[in-house]
C-alpha positions as CSV (number, residue, x, y, z in Angstrom):
1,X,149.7,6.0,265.9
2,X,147.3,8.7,265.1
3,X,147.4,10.1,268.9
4,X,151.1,9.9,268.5
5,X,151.2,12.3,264.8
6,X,148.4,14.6,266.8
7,X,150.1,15.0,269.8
8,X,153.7,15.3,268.4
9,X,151.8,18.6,266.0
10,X,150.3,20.2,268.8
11,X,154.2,19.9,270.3
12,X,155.0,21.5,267.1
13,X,152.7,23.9,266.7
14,X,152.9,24.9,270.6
15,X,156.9,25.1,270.0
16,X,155.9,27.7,267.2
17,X,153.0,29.4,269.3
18,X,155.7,29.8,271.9
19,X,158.6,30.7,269.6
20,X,156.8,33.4,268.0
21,X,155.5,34.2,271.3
22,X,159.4,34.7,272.8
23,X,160.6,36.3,269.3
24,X,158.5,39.5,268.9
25,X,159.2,40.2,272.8
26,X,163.1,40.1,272.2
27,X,162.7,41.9,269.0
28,X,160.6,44.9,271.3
29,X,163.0,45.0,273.9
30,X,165.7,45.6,271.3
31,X,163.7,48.2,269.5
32,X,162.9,50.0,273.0
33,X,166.4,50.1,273.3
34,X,167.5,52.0,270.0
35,X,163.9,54.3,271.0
36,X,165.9,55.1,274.5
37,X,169.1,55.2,273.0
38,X,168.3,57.8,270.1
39,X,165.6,59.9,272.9
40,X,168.6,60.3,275.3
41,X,171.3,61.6,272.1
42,X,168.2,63.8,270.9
43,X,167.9,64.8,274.5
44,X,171.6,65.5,274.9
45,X,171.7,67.4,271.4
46,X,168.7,69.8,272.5
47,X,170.2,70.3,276.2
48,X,173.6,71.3,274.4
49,X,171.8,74.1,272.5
50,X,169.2,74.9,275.6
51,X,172.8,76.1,277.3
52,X,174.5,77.6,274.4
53,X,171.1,79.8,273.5
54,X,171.2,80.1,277.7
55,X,174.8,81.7,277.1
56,X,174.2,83.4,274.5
57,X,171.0,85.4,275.9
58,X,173.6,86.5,278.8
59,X,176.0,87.3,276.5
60,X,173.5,89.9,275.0
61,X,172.1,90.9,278.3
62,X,176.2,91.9,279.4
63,X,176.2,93.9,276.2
64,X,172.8,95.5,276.5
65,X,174.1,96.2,279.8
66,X,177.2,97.8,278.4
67,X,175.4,99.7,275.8
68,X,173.4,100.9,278.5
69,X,176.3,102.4,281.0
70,X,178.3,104.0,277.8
71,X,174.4,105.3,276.6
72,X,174.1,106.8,280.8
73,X,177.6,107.8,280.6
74,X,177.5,109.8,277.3
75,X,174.0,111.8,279.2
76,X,176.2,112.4,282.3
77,X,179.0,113.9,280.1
78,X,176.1,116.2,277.9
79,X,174.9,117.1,281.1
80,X,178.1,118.0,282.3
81,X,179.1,120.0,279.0
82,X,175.7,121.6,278.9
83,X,175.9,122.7,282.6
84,X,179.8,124.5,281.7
85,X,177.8,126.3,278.9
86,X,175.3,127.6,281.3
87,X,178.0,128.8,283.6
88,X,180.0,130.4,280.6
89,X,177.1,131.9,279.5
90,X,176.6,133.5,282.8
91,X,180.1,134.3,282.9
92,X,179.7,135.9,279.7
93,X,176.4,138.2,280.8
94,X,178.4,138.9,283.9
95,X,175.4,138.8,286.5
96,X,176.5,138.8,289.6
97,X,174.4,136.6,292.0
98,X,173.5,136.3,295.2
99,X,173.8,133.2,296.5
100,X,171.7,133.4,299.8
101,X,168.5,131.1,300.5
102,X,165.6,133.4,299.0
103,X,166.7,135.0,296.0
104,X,169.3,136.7,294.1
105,X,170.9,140.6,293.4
106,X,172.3,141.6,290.2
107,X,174.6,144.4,288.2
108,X,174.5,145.5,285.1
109,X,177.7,146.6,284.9
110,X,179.6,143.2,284.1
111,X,182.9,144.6,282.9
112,X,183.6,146.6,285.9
113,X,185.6,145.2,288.7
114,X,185.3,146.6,291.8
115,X,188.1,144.6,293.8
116,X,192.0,144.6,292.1
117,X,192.4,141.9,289.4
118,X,195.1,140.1,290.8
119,X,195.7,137.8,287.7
120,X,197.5,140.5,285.7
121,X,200.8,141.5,283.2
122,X,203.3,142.8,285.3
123,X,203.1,146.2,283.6
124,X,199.1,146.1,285.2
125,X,201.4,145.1,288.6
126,X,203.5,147.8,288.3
127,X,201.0,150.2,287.9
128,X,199.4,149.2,290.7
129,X,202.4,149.5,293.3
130,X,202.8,152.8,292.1
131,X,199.4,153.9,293.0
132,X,200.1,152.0,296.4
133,X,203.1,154.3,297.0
134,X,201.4,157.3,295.7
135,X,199.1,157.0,298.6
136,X,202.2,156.7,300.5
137,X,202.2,153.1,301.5
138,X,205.2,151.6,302.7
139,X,207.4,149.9,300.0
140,X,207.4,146.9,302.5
141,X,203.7,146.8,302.6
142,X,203.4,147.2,298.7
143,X,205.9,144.3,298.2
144,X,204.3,141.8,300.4
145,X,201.5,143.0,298.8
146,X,202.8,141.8,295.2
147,X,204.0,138.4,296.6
148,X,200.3,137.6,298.1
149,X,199.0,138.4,294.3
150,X,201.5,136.7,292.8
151,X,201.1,133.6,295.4
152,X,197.3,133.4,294.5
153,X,197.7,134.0,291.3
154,X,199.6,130.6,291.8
155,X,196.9,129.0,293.1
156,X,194.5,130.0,290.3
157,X,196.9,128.2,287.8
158,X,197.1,125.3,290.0
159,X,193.5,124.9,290.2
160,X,193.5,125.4,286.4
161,X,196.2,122.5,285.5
162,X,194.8,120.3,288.1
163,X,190.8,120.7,286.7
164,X,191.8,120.1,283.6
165,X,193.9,117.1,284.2
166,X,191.2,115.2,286.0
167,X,188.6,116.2,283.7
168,X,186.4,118.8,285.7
169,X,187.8,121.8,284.1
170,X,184.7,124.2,283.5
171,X,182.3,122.3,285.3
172,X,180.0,123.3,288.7
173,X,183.3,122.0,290.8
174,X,185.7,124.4,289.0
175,X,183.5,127.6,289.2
176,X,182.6,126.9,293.1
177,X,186.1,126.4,293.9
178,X,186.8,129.3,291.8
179,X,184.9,131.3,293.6
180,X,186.2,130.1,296.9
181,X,189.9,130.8,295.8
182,X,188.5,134.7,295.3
183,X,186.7,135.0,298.2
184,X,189.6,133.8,300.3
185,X,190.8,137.1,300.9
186,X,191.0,140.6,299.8
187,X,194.8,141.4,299.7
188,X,195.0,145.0,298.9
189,X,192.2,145.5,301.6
190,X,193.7,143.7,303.8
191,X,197.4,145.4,303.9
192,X,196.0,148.9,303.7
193,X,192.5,148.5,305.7
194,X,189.3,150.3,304.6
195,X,189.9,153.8,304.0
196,X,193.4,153.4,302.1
197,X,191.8,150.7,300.0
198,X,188.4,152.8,299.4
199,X,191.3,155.3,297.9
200,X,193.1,152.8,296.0
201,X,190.4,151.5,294.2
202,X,189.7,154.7,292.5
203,X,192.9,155.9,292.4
204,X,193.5,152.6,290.1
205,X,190.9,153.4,288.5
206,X,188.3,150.5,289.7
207,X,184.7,150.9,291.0
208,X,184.6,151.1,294.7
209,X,180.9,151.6,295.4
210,X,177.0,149.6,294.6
211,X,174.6,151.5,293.1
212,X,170.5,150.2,293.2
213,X,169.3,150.4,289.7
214,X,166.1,148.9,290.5
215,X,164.0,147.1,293.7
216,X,161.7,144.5,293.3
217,X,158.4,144.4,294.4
218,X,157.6,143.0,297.8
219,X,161.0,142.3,299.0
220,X,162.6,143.4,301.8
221,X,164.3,146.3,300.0
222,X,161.3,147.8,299.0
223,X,159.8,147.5,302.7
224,X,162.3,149.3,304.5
225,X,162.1,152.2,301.8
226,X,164.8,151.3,299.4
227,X,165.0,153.4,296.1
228,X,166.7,153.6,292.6
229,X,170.3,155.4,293.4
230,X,170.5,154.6,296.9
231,X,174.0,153.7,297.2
232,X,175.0,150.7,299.7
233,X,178.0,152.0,301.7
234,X,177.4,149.5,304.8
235,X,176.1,146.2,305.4
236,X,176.3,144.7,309.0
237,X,178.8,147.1,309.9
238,X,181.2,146.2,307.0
239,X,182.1,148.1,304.1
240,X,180.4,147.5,301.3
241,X,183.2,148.5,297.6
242,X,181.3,145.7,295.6
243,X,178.3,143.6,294.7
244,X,179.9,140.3,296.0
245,X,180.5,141.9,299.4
246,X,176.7,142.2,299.5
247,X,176.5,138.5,297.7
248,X,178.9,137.2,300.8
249,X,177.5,138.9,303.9
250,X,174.1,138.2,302.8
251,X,174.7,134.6,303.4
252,X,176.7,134.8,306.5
253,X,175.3,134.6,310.0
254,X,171.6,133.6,310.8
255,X,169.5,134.1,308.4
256,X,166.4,136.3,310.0
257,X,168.3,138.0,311.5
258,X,168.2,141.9,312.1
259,X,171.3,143.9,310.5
260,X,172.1,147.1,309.8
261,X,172.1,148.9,306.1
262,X,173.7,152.2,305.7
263,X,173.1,153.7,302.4
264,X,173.6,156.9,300.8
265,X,170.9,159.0,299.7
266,X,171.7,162.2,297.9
267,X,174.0,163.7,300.4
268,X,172.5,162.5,303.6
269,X,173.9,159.0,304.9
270,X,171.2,156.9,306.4
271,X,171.1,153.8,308.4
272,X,168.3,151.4,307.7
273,X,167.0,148.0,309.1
274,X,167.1,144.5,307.1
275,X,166.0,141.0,307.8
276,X,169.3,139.2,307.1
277,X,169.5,137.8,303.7
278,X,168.8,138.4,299.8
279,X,167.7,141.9,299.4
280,X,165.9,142.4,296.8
281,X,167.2,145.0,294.2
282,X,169.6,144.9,291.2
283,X,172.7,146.5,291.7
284,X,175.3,148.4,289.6
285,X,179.3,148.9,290.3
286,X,180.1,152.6,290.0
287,X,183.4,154.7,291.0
288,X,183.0,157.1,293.0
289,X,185.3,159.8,294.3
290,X,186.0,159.4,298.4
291,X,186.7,162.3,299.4
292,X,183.9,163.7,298.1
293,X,181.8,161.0,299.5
């Protein structure tokens, strides 16, 4: 009876070894559960605001990127503006330049012009076709004359409207296709040649001749004898009525080469020798009486 009562409590108590045994192991699992379960929503949560700090750093870095085209885009446009000040202000000092490889010559005499301003008030235009018929020019020649001025005149205003409506107005582009516009041709000297135009110019009232105010030292103007007065009357066998003849056929041809320079020295002409290219000198416009040249 006593075996039965021990054996029957070790059945017990093994049943409660074994219950308690089974119990805390169900209870783990379940706890291991909610663990995993709240890790993995605490997981989620910080992986939701890893991306949205992700998208916002690129949101900054597209407006950082912004900021830093308008920042390069307002430096382009002070660049720009500062460059059409230089080029007024060189307007404005009316130095003429040279625009050959090796340097540069220059008047001091801005306001002077020494080819006809063919941008002018149709009083100036009259004028001027009746100092083309006072050198007996045909009235034929001195109204296709007219139409040519008035045609590029044209063109200068076209240039104008159409700079300023895209934006370059003032700018390097403007003054360089400016300058080509002018350069283009000389009309008065083309319809009436050298010798007529040489007269027109002074009849009219307009320098027609380059004066050396002074040489500077070592250059080729001051090698082939050069001086202060000289006045350039040929340059490679062309005319010379004004500094930006010289400023052209400086830069034409090879540069090197040997040209010829006729000058006038006093009264005696003289025909000089010249490396082609910048001379070397500053230059004045003058007006000068032909026929007594």
């Amino acid at each position: 009876m006593l075996r039965v009562i021990i054996i029957s409590s070790a059945l017990v108590l093994t049943g409660t070894i074994i219950g308690i045994n089974i119990a805390p192991e169900s209870s783990n699992s379940s706890i291991n559960d909610i663990a995993f379960q709240n890790e993995t929503t605490a997981n989620g949560a910080d992986k939701d605001a890893f991306d949205q700090a992700i998208v916002r750093v690129k949101q900054l870095e597209i407006k950082m990127d912004q900021s830093e085209k308008r920042n390069l885009e307002l430096s382009d446009k002070i660049a720009s503006l500062n460059e059409s000040v230089n080029q007024l202000q060189k307007l404005i000092k009316s130095s003429a330049i040279d625009n050959s490889d090796a340097g540069f010559e220059q008047t001091h005499q801005s306001s002077s012009i020494t080819q006809p301003n063919e941008f002018e008030n149709s009083s100036e235009n009259q004028s001027k076709t009746d100092v083309l018929l006072s050198l007996g020019v045909d009235n034929i020649i001195a109204d296709r004359i007219q139409k040519k001025v008035e045609e590029r005149e044209m063109n200068q205003l076209y240039l104008r409207n159409t700079s300023i409506r895209e934006g370059w107005f003032g700018t390097e582009k403007y003054f360089e296709k400016s300058r080509e516009l002018a350069q283009e041709s000389n009309v008065y000297r083309d319809e009436l040649g050298d010798v007529r135009y040489d007269e027109y110019l002074f009849q009219s009232d307009q320098t027609n001749r380059v004066s050396i105010t002074s040489i500077i030292a070592t250059s080729p103007a001051e090698k082939i004898g050069l001086q202060t007065n000289d006045i350039i009357l040929e340059y490679d066998n062309q005319r010379i009525f004004s500094w930006s003849d010289i400023t052209q056929l400086t830069a034409e041809g090879e540069n090197g080469e040997t040209v010829s320079l006729v000058i006038q020295r006093d009264n005696s002409t003289i025909e000089l020798f010249i490396p082609r290219g910048p001379l070397g000198v500053r230059l004045e416009n003058i007006k000068v009486d032909p026929t007594n040249s």
